[in-house]
C-alpha positions in Angstrom: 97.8 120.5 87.6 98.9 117.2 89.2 99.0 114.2 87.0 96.3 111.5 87.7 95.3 108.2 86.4 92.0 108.1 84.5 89.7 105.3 85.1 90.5 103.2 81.9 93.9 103.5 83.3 93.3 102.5 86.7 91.3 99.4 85.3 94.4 98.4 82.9 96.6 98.8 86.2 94.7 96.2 88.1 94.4 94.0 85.5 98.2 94.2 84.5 99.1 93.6 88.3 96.7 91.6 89.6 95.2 89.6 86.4 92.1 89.3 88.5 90.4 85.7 87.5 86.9 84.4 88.5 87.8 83.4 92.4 88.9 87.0 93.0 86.9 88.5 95.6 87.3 91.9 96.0 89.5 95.3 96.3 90.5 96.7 99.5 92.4 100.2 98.8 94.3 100.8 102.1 95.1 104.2 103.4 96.3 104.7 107.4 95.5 107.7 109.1 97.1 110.7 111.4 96.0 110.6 114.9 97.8 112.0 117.9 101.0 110.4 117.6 101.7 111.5 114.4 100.4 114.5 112.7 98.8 114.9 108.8 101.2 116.3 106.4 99.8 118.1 103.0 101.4 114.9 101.3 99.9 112.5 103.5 96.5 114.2 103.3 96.9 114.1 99.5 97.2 110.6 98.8 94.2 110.1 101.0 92.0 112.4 98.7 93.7 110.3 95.5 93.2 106.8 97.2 89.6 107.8 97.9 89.3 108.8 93.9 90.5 105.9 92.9 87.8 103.4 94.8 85.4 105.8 93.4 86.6 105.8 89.9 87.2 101.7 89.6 83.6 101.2 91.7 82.0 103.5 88.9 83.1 100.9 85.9 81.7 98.6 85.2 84.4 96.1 83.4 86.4 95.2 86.6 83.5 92.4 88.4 85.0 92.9 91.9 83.9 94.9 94.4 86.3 97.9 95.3 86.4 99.5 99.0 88.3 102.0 101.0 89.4 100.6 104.3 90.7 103.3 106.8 92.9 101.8 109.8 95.2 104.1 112.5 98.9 104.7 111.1 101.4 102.0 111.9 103.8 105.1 113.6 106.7 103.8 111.5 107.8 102.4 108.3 107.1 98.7 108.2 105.9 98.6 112.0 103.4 96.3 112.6 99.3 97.1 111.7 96.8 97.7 113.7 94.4 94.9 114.9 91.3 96.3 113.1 90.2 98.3 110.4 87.1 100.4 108.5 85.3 100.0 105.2 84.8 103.3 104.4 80.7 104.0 103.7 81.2 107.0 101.4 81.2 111.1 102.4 84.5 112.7 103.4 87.2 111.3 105.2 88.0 111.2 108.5 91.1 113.4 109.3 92.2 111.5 111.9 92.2 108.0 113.5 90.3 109.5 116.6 87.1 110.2 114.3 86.6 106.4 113.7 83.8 104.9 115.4 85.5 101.6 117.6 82.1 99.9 117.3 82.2 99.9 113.7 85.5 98.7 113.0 86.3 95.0 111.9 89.2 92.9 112.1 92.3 92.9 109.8 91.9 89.2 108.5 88.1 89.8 107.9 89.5 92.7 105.3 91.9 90.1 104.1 89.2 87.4 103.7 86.9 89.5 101.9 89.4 90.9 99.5 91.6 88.7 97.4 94.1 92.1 96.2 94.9 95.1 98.0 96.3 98.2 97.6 98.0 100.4 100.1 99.0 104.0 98.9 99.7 104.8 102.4 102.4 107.0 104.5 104.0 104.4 106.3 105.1 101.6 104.4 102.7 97.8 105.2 105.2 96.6 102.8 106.6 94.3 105.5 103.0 93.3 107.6 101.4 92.4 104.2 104.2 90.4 103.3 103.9 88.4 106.4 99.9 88.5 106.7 100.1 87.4 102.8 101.9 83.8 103.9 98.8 83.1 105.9 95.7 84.9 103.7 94.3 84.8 100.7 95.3 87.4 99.0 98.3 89.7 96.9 98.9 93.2 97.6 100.5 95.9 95.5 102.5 98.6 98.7 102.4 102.2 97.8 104.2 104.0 100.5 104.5 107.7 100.0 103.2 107.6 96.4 102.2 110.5 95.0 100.9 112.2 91.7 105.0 112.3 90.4 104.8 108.5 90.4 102.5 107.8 88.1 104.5 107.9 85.0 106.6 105.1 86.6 103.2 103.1 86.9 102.7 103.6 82.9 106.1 101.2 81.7 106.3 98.2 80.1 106.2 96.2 83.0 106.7 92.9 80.9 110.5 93.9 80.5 110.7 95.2 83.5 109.9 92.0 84.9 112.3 90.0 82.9 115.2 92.0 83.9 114.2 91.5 87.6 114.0 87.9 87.1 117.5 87.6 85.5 118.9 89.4 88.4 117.1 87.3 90.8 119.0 84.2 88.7 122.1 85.8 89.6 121.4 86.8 92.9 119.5 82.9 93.8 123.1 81.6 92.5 125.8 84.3 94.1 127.5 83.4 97.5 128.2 86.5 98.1 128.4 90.1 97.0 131.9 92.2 96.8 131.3 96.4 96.7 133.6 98.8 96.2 133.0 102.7 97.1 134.3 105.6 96.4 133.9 108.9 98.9 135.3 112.1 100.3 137.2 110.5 102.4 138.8 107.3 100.0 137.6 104.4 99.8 136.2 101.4 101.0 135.0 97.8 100.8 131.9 95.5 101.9 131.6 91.8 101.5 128.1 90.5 102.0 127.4 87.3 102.6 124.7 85.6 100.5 124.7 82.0 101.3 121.7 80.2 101.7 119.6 82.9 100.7 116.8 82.8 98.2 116.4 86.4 96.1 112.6 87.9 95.7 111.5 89.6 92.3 109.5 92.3 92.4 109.0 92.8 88.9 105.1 95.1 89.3 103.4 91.2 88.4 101.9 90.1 91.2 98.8 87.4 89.6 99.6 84.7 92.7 98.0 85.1 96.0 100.4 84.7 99.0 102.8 87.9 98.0 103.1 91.5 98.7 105.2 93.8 96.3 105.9 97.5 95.7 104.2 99.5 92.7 106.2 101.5 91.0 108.7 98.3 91.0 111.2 97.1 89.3 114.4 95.5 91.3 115.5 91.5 92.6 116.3 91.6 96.3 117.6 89.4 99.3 118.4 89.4 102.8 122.2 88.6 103.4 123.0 85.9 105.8 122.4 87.0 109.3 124.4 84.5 110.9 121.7 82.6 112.4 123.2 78.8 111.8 124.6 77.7 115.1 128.4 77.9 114.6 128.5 79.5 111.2 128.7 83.5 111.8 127.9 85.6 108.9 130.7 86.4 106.5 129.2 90.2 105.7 132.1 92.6 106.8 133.7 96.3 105.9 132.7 99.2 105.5 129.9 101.1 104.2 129.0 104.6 103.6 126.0 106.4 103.3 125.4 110.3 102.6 123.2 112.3 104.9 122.7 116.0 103.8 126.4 117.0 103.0 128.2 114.2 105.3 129.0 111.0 104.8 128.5 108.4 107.6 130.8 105.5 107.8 129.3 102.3 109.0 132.0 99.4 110.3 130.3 96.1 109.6 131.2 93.0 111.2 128.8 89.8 111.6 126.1 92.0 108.9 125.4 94.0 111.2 126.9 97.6 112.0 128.9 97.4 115.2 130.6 101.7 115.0 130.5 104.4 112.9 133.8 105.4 111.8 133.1 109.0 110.5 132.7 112.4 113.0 130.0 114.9 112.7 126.4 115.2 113.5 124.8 112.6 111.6 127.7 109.9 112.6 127.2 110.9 116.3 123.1 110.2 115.6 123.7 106.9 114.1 126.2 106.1 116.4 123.6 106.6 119.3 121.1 105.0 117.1 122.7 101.5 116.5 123.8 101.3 120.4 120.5 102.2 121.3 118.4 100.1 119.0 120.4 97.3 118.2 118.2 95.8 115.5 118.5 98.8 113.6 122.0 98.1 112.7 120.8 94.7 110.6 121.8 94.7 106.8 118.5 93.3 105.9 118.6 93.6 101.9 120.9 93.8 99.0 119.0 95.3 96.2 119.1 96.1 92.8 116.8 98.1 90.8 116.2 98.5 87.0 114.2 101.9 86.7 117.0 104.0 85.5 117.1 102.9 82.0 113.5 103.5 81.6 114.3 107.2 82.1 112.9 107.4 85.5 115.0 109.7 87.6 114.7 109.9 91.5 112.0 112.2 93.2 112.6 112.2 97.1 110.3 108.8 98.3 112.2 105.9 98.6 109.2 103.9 97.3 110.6 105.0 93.8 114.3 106.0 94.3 115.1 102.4 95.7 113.9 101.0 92.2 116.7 103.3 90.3 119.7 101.1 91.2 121.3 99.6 93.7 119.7 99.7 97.6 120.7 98.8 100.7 118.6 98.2 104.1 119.2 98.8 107.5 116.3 97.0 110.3 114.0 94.3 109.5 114.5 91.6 107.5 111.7 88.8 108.3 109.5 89.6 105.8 112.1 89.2 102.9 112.6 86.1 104.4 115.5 87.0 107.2 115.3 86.5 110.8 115.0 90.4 112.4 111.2 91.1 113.0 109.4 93.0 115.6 110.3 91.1 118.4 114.4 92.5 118.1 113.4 95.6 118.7 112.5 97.7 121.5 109.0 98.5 120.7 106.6 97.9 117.9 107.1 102.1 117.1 110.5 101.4 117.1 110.3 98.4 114.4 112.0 100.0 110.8 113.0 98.8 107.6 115.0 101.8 106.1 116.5 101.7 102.4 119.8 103.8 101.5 119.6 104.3 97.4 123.3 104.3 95.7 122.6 106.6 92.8 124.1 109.8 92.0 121.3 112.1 92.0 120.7 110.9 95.9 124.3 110.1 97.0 126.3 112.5 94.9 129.5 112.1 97.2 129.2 107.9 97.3 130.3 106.5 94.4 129.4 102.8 93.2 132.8 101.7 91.8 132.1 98.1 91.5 129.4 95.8 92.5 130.6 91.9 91.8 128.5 88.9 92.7 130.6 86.1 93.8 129.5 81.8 93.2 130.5 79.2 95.6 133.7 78.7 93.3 135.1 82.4 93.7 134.2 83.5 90.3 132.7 87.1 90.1 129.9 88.4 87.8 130.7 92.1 87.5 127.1 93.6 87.8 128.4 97.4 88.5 130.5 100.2 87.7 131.2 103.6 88.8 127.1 103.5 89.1 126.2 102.0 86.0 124.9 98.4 84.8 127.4 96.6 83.6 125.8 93.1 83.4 124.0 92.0 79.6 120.4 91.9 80.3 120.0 90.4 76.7 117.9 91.4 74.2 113.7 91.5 74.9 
């Protein structure tokens, strides 16, 4: 039987994330739905049926003091892509299966859901990680992003989020103060070496606290992020160069990076000749847009397939849009709001087995390097609790 959270449990959740407080006006739980573009899954119809458990279950309490709803909105298309204009409040029965089954008349728009409902959350397919985040700066409200969770995640959602969030905040420290960022990877083929540039650049902490209005965050979470310098300063290019690999399936692609972005791939096969195509076709694509660094592994969580999680294990890097972590690459760059992505690569053994971490150092303005990694591992003193 598949693990669920009771309704104690989901009230202590909330509360621990949210810390609702007298001004808080409601919860919106967010789930997008197939429709011809992009079929159901088994997965995707799953986390429907648990999203739709979950209103019912915190609705039925009576501790919480907030209203709870289901809203239902048409899928995004991709991860990160931009939302629809309007949305649904569910009324109660089944759910629709499909965007198509939605009445137009009835639907309202997006900022009326984000007027009405100070906190969010969105266990949906594709991520709103990014559209929240950028809706958030203009809204009232917070919003915990769930893409792709399922019942394997809840034991992630059960940690002691308190120390979680204090080693995400010394990383952030590090990362606020860092100039740059030196890697060093191993793989099949030898090795190889990226710089990124960090200047400028102000880190995030998503540490599964999110009591402020104005902020969108993953749950599970658990890492300290940023976008490296994209260059955008007139006459000061970004530093971020080299070369970084990334294992699909059994081959490893070989990215060249020049100006943070990924100009050729240096590797041969099928998967290089893809991203090749890809990163000439879809220029915005080929963005670095984060350096991050996730603290989930020595809590015993081990990866499980959805990046939602896996990206929280270790260390994370991002190809596509950046705006939302506070970069310049948004919708506009690319060629189409279905083509607008956000995509993670996770650099931990389990997921990477033939990419090695041999050395993550973060640099200050004076040269001196903070050795954070080794051959995978954390090598940087968190401190004691």
């Amino acid at each position: 039987m598949a693990e669920a959270l009771s309704g104690a449990e989901l009230e202590a959740l909330v509360a621990r994330v949210f810390q609702p407080g007298p001004a808080d006006r409601g919860l919106a739980i967010l789930v997008d739905l197939p429709d011809a573009q992009v079929a159901d899954t088994p997965g995707w119809a799953q986390r429907r049926a648990m999203a739709a458990d979950w209103c019912a279950l915190l609705a039925g309490r009576t501790g919480p003091g907030y209203a709870v709803r289901l809203v239902l909105y048409r899928n995004a298309h991709s991860n990160n892509g931009e939302l629809p204009e309007r949305a649904w409040i569910h009324g109660g029965g089944p759910l629709p299966a499909a965007a198509e089954a939605l009445d137009p008349a009835a639907s309202v728009p997006f900022p009326d859901i984000y007027a009405a409902h100070s906190m969010l959350i969105a266990p949906t397919h594709f991520s709103a990680t990014a559209p929240l985040k950028i809706a958030a700066r203009s809204h009232p409200f917070r919003a915990a992003t769930m893409p792709g969770f399922g019942p394997e995640m809840i034991p992630a959602l059960r940690l002691d989020y308190t120390e979680i969030n204090r080693r995400v905040e010394r990383l952030k420290t590090l990362l606020d103060h860092a100039e740059g960022a030196h890697l060093r990877f191993a793989h099949p083929g030898g090795t190889c070496e990226l710089h990124l540039d960090l200047r400028g650049r102000t880190a995030h902490a998503s540490g599964g606290l999110l009591p402020r209005n104005g902020v969108a965050g993953n749950l599970p979470s658990g890492e300290a992020y940023l976008v490296p310098y994209e260059g955008e300063r007139p006459g000061d290019p970004s530093r971020s160069a080299g070369e970084l690999p990334v294992q699909f399936g059994p081959e490893v692609v070989r990215y060249r990076i020049e100006g943070n972005r990924a100009v050729a791939v240096l590797s041969e096969g099928p998967e290089s000749s893809r991203e090749a195509a890809l990163i000439r076709g879809e220029p915005a694509y080929a963005n670095l847009a984060e350096l991050g660094l996730g603290v989930l592994a020595a809590f015993g969580i081990k990866p499980i397939g959805s990046v939602l999680l896996d990206e929280k294990l270790g260390l994370h890097i991002a190809f596509g849009r950046s705006d939302h972590f506070g970069g310049t690459v948004g919708p506009a760059q690319f060629s189409s709001p279905d083509a607008v992505i956000h995509i993670d690569r996770v650099y931990v053994p389990e997921i990477m087995p033939a990419v090695r971490v041999r050395a993550l150092d973060l640099l200050d303005a004076g040269g001196i390097a903070v050795p954070v990694l080794r051959d995978d591992a954390y090598v940087l003193d968190f401190g004691a609790p």
